[in-house]
Residue, then its C-alpha position, 0 to 999 in steps of 0.5 A: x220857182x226857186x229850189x229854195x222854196x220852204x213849203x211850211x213856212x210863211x215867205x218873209x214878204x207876207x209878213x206873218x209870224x208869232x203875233x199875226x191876226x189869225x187867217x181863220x175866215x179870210x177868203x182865199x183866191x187862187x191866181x185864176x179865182x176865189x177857192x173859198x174860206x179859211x177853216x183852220x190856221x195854223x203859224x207853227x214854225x216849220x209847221x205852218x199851213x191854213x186849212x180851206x173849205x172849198x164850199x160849192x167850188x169842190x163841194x164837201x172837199x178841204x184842202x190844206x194849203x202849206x204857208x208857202x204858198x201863200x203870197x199875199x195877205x191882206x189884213x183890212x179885206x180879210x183875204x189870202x191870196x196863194x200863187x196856185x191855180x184852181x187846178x193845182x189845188x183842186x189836184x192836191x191829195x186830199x185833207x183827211x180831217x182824222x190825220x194830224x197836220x204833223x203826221x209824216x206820211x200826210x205831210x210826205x204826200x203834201x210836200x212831194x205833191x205841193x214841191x212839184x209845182x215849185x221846182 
């Protein structure tokens, strides 16, 4: 993967910025599977990340997935699809639904976590 990767902002090739349909449902697939559905979205620049309830597939779990890592989105299907397996995702630290998505020390734990696997 690149050193230039930006995990809070949407890649140009998704097309996603101010005025984009809002990902909150859309399913989301991980390169080996489905993970489950988007709980919360949002496209702040430079903050951008979706939320995911994982359902049965890590039961009681979310995870937030940083825009980054999204490769594709697909409007007319309603679906997301990130560039991580299920393991990777599985593996990220944990959502703590208390701890704001701009916190510093969470985001820290997100981006060393999430820049591992882009390096």
């Amino acid at each position: 993967m690149s050193s230039s990767w930006d995990a809070w902002n949407y890649r140009q090739s998704v097309g996603r910025g101010p005025g984009s349909r809002n990902l909150v449902g859309y399913d989301v697939h991980a390169t080996d599977g489905d993970i489950g559905k988007i709980d919360e979205a949002s496209d702040d620049a430079g903050a951008s990340r979706i939320v995911v309830d994982t359902g049965p597939w890590i039961f009681g779990r979310k995870v937030i997935l940083p825009a980054g890592t999204v490769q594709r989105v697909d409007d007319a299907d309603e679906k997301v699809y990130v560039d991580l397996t299920k393991d990777q995702i599985k593996n990220s630290p944990e959502w703590d639904p208390d701890t704001r998505g701009d916190d510093d020390e969470y985001r820290g734990r997100l981006d060393t976590y999430y820049g591992g696997l882009y390096r």
